[in-house]
N, C-alpha and C positions, 0 to 999 in steps of 0.2 A: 558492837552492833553493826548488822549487813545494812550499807546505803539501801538510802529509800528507796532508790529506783530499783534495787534489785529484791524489792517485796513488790512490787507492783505487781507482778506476773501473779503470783496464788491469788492477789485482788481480784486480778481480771479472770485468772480460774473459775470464784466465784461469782462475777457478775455473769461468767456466760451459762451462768444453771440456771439463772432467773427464769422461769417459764412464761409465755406470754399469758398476758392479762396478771400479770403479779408484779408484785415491787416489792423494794429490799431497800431499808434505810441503811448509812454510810453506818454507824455503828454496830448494825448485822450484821454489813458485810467483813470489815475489821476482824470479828470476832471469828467469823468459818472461816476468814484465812490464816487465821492463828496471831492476830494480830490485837488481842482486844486493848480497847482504849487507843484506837489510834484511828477514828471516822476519819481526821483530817488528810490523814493521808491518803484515805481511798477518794477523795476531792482531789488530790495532788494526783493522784493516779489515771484519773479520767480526764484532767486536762492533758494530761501528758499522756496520752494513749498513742502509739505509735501510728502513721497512716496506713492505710489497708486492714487493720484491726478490725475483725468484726464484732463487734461488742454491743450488746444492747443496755448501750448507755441509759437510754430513757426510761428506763425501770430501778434506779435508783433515784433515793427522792429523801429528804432529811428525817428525822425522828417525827415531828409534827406533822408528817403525811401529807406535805405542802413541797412543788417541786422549787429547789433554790435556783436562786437567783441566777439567771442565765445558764440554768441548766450544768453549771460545771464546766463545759464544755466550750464556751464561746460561745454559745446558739441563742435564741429570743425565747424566754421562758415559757412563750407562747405555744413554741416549733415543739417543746419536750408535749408537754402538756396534749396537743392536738396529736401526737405518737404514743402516748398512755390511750388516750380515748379511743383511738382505732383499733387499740385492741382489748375495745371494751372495760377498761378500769374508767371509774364516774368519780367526777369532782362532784365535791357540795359548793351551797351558795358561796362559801368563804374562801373555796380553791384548794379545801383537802380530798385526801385521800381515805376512805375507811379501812384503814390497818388490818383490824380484825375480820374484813371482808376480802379486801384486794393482796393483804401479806404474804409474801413468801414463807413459807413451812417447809425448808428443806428437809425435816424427818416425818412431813404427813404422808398417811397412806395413800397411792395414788389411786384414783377414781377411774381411770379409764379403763377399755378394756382391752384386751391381751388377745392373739391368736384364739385364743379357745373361746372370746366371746364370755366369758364369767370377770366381775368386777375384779380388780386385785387384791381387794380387801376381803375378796370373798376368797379368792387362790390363797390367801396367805394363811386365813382358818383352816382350807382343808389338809392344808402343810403340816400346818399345828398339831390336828387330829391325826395324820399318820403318825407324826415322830412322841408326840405324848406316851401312846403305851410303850413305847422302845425304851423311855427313862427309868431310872430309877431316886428314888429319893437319896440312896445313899452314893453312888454317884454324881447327884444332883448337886448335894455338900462339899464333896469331894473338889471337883470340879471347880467350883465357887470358888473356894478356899486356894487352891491351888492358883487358878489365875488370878486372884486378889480383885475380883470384879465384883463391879455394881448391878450386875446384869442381872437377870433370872435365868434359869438352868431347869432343865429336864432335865436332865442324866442322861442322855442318849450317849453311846462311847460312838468312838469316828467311823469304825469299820459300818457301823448298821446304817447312822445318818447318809454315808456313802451309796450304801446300800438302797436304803429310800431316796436318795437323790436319783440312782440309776433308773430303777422304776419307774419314776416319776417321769422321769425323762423320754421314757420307752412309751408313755399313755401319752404324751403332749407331742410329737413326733413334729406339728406344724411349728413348733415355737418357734418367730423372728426375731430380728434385734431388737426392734421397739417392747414389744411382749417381754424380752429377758431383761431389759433396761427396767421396764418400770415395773417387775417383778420382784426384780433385783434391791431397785430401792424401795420399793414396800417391804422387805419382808428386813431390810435394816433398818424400817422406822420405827420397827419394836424394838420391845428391852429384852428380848431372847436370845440368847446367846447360840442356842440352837439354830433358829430360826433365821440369822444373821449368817452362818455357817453355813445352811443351806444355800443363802444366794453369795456363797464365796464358791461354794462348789459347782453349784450353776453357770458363775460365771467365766470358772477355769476350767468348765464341760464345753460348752459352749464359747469359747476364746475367738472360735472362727466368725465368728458374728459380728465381733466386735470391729470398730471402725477407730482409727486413729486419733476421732477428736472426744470418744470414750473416755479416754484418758481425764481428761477433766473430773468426772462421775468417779473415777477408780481415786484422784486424789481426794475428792473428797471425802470418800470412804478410809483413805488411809488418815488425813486428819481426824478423822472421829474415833478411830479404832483405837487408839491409847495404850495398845497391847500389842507384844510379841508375837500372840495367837493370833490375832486377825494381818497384824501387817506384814510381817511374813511370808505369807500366804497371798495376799493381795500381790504384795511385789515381786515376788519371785514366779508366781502360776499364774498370775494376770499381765502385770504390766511387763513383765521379763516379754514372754511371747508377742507384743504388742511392738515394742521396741524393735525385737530382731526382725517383725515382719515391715519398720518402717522405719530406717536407721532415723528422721529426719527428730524422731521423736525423743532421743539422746541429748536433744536441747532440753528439755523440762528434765532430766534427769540432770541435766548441769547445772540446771536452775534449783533442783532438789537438795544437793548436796553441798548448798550454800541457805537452806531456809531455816529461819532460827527452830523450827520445829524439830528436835532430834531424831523423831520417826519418821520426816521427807527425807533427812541424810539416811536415816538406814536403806529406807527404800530404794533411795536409789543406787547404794550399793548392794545391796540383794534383787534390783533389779536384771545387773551383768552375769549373775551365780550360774543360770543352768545352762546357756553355750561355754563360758569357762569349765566348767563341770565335763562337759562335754571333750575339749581340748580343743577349741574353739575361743570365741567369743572376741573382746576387745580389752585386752590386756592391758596396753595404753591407756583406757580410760580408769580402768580400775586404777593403775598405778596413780593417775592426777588424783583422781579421790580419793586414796590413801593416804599418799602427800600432805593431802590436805587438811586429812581428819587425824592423822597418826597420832598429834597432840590433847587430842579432846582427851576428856574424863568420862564422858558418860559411859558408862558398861556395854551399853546395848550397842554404841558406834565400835567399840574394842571389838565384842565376839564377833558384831559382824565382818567385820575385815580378817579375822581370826579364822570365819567360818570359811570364806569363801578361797581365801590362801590355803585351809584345809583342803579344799576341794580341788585344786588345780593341783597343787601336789599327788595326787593320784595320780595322775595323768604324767605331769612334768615338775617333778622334785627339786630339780635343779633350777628352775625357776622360780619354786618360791625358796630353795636355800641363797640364793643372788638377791633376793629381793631384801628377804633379814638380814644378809650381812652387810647388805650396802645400809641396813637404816640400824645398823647396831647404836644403840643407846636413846633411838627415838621409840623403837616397840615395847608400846605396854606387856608386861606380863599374862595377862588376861588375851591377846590376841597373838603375842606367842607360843601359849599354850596349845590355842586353837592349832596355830598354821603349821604344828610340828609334832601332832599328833599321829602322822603315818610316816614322818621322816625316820 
């Protein structure tokens, strides 16, 4: 099991999504950061917040909707309390909070409006009604079945969704960061698989929008994706891009490939994939996470180091033939297979 202090980071992840005028109890938080059954640490984590951390501490508050005892923090329970009410969250006579009023809802639809001026909840119906006649039922199954998901499914195949994302994109021409943020996550706070797709593709159209502290929103979404299909895709056309345009951000990938989450460690090795791909990229870092993970069992850490030794191999063979022969007897089969596929 990873030291505590180094879960702290996806804690703080999540408390910095808290939006204002919301609050998020310690075992909410626990749970989005892949943590569940473990409130107390996110207590241990807020005392222990490093200095300069920008954190909005004071929107977390315990199960009872009551904020605890000195805030966590050191501060006068007073100090939290009078920084809840400034931004409008209302205590009752007893010094709670109403949950079902004030809560955090990281998969509700967002209310506000977008560039275009229409609610998101209303962009994400008109979404719906394009890609619905492009499905089909037996695709739909298909589909289902294949990814072994809980989702719902249209049946739309990628090239057309692709297709109507272009479109889409061509009639919305103003869309900004804020508009594709909270687009983005309304149309992942359905159970559509479609739908959810759509704002992966949006967001790998649209990459230049995005700003470095994004990242946050992008792991979020990889902790919920639970699938190959979506994280993938996230990590590799999202966050890969985001990293190269901001080396600084190669820390939360270090921090990734150390989270008990097996799909934070894929991520962020299929975050390094498309400048290595390239004959580029950071070699060195790849090798540390390799290192690192070369002993695991899970499948999906094997292809992927499997995948991405594939890829550099096009490029430079001898590279990745030095690489297995220096780790003879530590490569799984399953990611030797992958990295010596063009050798």
């Amino acid at each position: 099991m990873a030291p505590s202090n180094q879960l702290h980071q996806p804690i703080y992840a999540v408390i910095r999504r808290i939006p204002r005028g919301k609050v998020a109890t310690y075992g909410q938080i626990a749970a989005l950061a892949g943590l569940p059954r473990r409130a107390r640490l996110v207590g241990t984590a807020l005392r222990e917040t490093p200095e300069g951390l920008d954190l909005p501490w004071q929107r977390v508050i315990n199960a009872g909707g009551r904020v605890s005892p000195r805030g966590g923090l050191g501060v006068e329970e007073g100090y939290q309390r009078h920084l809840l009410e400034e931004e409008g969250v209302v205590f009752d006579s007893h010094g709670r909070v109403d949950l079902e009023r004030f809560g955090w809802d990281p998969d509700a639809v967002p209310r506000g409006r977008g560039s275009s001026g229409r609610p998101q909840d209303s962009e994400v119906q008109a979404i719906e009604a394009i890609l619905r006649p492009l499905g089909t039922p037996e695709r739909a199954e298909g589909a289902k079945s294949y990814l072994k998901s809980d989702l719902d499914f249209l049946g739309v195949n990628t090239p057309d969704l692709r297709a109507a994302v272009r479109i889409w994109l061509k009639s919305h021409p103003d869309l900004d960061r804020p508009a594709l943020i909270a687009l983005a996550g309304a149309l992942w706070a359905t159970s559509s698989h479609e739908l959810r797709s759509f704002g992966m593709e949006l967001l790998q159209a649209r990459v230049a929008l995005l700003r470095s502290e994004d990242v946050d929103l992008l792991e979020d979404l990889l902790r919920r994706s639970r699938s190959w299909a979506y994280v993938d895709f996230i990590a590799i056309q999202v966050v890969g891009p985001l990293v190269e345009r901001d080396p600084r951000l190669n820390a939360r990938l270090d921090r990734w490939v150390k989270d008990p989450d097996f799909w934070l460690r894929r991520s962020a090795v299929l975050a390094l994939l498309l400048p290595l791909r390239r004959g580029g990229g950071d070699w060195p870092r790849f090798i540390r996470y390799a290192d690192r993970l070369l002993e695991e069992k899970e499948f999906f850490i094997r292809k992927a180091l499997g995948w991405v030794l594939r890829e550099v191999s096009k490029k430079d063979p001898e590279r990745v033939r030095r690489f297995l022969n220096e780790r003879e007897g530590r490569v799984s089969g399953v990611t030797r297979r992958e990295a010596e596929k063009y050798l």
